[in-house]
DSSP file (Angstrom, degrees, kcal/mol; ACC not computed):
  #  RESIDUE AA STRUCTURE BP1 BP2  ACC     N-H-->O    O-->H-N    N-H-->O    O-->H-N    TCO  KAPPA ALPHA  PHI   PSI    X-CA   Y-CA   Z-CA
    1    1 A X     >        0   0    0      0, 0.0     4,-2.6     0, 0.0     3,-0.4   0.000 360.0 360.0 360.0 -41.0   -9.9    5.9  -20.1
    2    2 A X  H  >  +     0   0    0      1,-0.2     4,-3.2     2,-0.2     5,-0.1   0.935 360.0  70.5 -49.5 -33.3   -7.4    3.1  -21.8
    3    3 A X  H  > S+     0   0    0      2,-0.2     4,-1.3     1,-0.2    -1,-0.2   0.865 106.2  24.9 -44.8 -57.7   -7.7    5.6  -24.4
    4    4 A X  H  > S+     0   0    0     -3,-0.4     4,-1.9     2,-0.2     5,-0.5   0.900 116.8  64.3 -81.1 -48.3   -5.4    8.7  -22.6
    5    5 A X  H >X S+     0   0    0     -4,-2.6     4,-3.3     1,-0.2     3,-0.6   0.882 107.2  41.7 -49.4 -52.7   -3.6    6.2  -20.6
    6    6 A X  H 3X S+     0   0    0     -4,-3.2     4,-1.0     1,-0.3    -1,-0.2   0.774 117.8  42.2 -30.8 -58.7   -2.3    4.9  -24.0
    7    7 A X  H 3X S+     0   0    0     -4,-1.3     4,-0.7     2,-0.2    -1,-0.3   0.531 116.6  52.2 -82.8  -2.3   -1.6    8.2  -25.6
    8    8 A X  H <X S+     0   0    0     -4,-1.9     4,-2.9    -3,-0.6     5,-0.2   0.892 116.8  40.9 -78.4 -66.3   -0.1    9.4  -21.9
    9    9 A X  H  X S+     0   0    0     -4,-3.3     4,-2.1    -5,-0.5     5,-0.2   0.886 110.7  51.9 -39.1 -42.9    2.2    6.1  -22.0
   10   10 A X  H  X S+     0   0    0     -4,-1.0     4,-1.3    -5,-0.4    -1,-0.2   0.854 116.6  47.5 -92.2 -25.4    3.1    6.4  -25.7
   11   11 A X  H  X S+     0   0    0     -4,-0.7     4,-0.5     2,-0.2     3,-0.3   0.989 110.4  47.5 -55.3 -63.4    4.3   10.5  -24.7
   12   12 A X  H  X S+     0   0    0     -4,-2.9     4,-0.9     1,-0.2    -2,-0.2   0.693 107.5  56.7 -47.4 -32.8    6.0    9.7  -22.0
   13   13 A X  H  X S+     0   0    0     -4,-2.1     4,-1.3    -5,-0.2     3,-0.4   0.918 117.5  37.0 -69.9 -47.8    7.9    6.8  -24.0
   14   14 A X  H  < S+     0   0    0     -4,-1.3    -1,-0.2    -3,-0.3    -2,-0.2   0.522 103.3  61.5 -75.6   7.1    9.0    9.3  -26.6
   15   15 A X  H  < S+     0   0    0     -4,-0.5     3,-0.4     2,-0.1    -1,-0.2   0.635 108.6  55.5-105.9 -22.1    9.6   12.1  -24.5
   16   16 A X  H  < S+     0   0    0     -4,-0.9    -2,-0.2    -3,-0.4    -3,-0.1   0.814 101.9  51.1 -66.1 -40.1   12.4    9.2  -22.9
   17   17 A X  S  < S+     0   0    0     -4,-1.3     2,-0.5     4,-0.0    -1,-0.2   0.335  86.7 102.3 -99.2  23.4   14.1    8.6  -25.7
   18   18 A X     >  -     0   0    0     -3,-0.4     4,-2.7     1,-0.1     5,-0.2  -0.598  59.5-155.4 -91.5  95.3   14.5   12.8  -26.2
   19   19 A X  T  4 S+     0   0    0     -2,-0.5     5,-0.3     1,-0.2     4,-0.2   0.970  98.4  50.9 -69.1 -26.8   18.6   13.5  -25.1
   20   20 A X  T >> S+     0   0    0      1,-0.2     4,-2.5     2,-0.2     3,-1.2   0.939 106.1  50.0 -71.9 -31.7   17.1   17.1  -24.4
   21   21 A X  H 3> S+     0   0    0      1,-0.3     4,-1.8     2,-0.2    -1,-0.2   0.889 124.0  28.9 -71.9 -21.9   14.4   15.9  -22.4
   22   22 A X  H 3< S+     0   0    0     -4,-2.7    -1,-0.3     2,-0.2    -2,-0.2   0.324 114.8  59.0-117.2  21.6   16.8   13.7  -20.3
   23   23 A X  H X>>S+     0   0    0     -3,-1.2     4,-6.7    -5,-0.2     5,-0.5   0.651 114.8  41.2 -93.2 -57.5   19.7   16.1  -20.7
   24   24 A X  H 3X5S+     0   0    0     -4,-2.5     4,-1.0    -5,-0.3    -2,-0.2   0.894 115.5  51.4 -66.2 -38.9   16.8   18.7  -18.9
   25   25 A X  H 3X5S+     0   0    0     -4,-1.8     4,-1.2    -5,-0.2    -1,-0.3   0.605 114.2  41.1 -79.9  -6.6   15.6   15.9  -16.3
   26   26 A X  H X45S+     0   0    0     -3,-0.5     3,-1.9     2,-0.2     5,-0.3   0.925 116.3  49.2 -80.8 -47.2   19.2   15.1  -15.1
   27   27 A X  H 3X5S+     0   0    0     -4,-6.7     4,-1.0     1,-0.3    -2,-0.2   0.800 119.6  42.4 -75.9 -12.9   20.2   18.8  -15.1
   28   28 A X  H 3XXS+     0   0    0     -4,-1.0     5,-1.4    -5,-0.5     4,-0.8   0.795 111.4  48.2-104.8  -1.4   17.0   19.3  -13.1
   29   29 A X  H <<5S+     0   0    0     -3,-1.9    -2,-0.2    -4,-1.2     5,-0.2  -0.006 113.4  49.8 -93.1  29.3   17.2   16.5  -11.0
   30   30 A X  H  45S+     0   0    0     -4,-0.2     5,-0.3     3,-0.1    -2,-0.2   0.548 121.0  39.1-118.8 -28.2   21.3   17.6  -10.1
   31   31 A X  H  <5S+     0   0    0     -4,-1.0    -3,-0.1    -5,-0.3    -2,-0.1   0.798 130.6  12.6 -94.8 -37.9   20.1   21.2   -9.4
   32   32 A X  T  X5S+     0   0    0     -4,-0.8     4,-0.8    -5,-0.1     5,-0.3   0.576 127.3  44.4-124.6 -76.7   16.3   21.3   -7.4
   33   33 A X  H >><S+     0   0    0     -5,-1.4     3,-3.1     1,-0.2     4,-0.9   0.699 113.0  45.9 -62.6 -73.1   15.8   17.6   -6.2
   34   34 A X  H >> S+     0   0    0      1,-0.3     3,-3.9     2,-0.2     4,-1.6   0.459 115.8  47.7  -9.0 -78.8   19.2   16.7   -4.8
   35   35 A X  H 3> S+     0   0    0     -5,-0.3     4,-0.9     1,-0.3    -1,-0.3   0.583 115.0  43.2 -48.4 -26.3   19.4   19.9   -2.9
   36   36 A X  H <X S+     0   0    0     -3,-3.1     4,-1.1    -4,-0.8    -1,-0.3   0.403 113.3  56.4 -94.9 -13.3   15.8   19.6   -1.4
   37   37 A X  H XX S+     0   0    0     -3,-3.9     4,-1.7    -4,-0.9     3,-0.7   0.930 109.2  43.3 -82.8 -68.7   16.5   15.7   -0.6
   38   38 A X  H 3X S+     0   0    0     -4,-1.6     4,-2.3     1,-0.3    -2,-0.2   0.836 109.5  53.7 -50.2 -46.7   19.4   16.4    1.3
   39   39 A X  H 3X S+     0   0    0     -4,-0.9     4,-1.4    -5,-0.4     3,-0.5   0.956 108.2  54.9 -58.9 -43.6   17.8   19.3    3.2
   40   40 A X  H <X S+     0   0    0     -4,-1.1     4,-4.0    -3,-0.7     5,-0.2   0.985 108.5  48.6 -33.1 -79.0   14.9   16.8    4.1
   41   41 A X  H  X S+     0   0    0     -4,-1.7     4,-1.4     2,-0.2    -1,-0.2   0.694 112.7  51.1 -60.2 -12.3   17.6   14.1    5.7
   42   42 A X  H >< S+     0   0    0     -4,-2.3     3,-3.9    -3,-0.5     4,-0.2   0.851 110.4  41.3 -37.0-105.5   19.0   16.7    7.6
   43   43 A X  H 3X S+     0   0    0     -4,-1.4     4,-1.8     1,-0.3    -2,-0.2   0.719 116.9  51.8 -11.9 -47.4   16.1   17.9    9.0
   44   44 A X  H 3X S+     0   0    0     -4,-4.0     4,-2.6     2,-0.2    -1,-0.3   0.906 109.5  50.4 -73.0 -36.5   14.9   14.1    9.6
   45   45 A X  H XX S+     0   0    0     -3,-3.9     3,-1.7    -4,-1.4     4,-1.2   0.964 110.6  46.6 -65.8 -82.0   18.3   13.2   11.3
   46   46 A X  H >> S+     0   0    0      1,-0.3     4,-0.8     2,-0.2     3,-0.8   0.651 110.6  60.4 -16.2 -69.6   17.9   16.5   13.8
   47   47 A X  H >X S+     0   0    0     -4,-1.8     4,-2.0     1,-0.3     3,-0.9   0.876 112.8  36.8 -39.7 -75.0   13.9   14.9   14.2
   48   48 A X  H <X S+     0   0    0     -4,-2.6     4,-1.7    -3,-1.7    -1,-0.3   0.835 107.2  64.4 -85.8 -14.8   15.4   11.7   15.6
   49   49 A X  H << S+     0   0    0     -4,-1.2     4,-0.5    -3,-0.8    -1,-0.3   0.816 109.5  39.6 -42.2 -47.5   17.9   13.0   17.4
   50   50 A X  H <X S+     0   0    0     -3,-0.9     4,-1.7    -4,-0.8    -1,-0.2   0.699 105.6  61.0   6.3 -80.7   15.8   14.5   19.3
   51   51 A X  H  < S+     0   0    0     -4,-2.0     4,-0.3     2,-0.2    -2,-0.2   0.820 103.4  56.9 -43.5 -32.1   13.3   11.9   19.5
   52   52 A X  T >X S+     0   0    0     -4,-1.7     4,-2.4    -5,-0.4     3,-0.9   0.905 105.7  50.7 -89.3 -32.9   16.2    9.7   21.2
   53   53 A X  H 3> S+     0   0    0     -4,-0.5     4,-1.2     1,-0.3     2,-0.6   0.978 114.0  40.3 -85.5 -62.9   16.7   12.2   23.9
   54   54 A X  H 3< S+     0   0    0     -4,-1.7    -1,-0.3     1,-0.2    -2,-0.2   0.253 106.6  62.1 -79.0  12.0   13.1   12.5   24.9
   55   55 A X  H X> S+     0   0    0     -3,-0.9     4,-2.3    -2,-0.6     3,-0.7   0.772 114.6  48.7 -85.8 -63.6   12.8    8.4   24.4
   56   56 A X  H 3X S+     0   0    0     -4,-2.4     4,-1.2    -3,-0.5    -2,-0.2   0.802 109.8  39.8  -0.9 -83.3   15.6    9.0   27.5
   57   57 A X  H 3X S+     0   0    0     -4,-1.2     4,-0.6     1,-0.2    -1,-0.2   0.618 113.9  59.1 -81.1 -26.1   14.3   11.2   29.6
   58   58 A X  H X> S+     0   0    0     -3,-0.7     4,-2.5    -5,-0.3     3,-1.3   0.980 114.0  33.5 -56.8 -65.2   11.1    9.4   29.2
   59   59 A X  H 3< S+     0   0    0     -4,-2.3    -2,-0.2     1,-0.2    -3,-0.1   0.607 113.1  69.8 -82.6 -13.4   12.2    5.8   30.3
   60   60 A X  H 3< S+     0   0    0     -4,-1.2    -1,-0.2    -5,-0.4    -2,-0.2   0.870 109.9  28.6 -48.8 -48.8   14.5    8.0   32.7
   61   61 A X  H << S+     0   0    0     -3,-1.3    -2,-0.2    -4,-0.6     2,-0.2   0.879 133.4  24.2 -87.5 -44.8   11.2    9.2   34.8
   62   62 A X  S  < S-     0   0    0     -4,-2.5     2,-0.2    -5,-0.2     6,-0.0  -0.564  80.6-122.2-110.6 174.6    8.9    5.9   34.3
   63   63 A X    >   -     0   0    0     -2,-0.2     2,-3.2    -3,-0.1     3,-2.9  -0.455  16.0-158.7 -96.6  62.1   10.0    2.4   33.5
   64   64 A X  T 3  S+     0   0    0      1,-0.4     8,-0.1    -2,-0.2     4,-0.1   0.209  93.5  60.5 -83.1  13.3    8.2    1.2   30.1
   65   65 A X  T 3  S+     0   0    0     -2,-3.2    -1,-0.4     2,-0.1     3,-0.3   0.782 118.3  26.7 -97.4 -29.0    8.8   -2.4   31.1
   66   66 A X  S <  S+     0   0    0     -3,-2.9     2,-0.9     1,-0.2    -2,-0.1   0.712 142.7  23.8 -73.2-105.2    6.6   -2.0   34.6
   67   67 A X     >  +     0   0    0      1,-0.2     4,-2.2     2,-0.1    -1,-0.2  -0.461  66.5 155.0 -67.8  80.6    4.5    0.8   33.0
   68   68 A X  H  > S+     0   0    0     -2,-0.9     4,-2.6    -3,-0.3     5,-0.2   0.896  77.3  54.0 -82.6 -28.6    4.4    0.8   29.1
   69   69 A X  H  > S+     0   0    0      2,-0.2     4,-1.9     1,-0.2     5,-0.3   0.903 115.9  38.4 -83.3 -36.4    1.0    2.7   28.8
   70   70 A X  H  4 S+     0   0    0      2,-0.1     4,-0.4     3,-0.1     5,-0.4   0.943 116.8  53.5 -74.0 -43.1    2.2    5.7   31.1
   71   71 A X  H  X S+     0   0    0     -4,-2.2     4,-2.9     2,-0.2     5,-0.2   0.951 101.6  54.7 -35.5 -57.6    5.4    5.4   29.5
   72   72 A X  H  X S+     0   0    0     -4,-2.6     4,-1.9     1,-0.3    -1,-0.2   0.910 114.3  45.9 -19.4 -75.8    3.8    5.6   26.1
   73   73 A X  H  X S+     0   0    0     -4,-1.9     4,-0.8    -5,-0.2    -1,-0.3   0.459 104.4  55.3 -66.1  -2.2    2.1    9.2   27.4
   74   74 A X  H  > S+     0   0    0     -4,-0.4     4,-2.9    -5,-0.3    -1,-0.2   0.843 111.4  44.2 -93.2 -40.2    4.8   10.7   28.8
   75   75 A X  H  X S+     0   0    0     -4,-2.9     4,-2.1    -5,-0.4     5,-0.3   0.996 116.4  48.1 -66.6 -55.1    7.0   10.3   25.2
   76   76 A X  H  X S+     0   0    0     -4,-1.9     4,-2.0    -5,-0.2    -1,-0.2   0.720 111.5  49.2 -71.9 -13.5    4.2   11.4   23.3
   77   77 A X  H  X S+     0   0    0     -4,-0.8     4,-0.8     2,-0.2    -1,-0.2   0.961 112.1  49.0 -59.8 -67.0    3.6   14.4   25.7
   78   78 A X  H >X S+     0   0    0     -4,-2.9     4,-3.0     1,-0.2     3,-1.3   0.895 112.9  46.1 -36.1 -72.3    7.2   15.2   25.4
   79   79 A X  H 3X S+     0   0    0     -4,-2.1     4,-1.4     1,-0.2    -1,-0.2   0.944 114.4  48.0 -34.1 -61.5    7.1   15.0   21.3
   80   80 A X  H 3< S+     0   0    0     -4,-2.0    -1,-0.2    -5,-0.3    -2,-0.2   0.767 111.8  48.0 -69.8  -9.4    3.8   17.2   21.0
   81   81 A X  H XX S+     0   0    0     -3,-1.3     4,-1.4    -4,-0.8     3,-1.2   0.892 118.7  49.4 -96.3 -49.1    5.2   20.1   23.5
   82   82 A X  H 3< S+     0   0    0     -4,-3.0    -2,-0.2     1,-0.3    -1,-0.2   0.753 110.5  39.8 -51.5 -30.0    8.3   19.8   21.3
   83   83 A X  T 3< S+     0   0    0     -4,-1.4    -1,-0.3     2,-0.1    -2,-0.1  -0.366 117.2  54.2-119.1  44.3    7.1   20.0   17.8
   84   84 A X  T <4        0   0    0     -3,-1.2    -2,-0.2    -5,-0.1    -3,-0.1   0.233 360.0 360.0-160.8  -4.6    4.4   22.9   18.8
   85   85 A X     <        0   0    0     -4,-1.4    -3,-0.1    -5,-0.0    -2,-0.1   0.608 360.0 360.0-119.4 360.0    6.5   25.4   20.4
């Protein structure tokens, strides 16, 4: 195994000092990741948005400082009904 790690390492090191190879990893990280990152932290902002209003409406019904363990269920009820219809 040291054997391929070595000759893996010692590719990858020349394949760095290649201006096409990192000409082709910028232009492909400016083109596919960026665009796919950003659609992610969307999506993830919406996700907590979300979460915050049913954290709400949760401590709204129950009180999670009296009841934390009904509290608990009531949020996580709310999240699974949400993210499965």
């Amino acid at each position: 195994m040291p054997i391929i790690r070595q000759l893996l390492m010692a590719g990858v090191k020349r394949a760095l000092q290649d201006p096409e190879v990192r000409a082709k990893a910028a232009d492909v990280a400016q083109k596919e990741v960026k665009p796919r990152v950003e659609a992610a932290a969307r999506a993830g902002k919406q996700q907590f948005v979300s979460a915050k209003q049913d954290w709400r409406q949760a401590s709204q019904e129950i009180d999670p400082r009296e009841k934390p363990a009904e509290f608990a269920g009531r949020f996580v009820g709310r999240v699974k009904r949400r993210l499965l219809d």
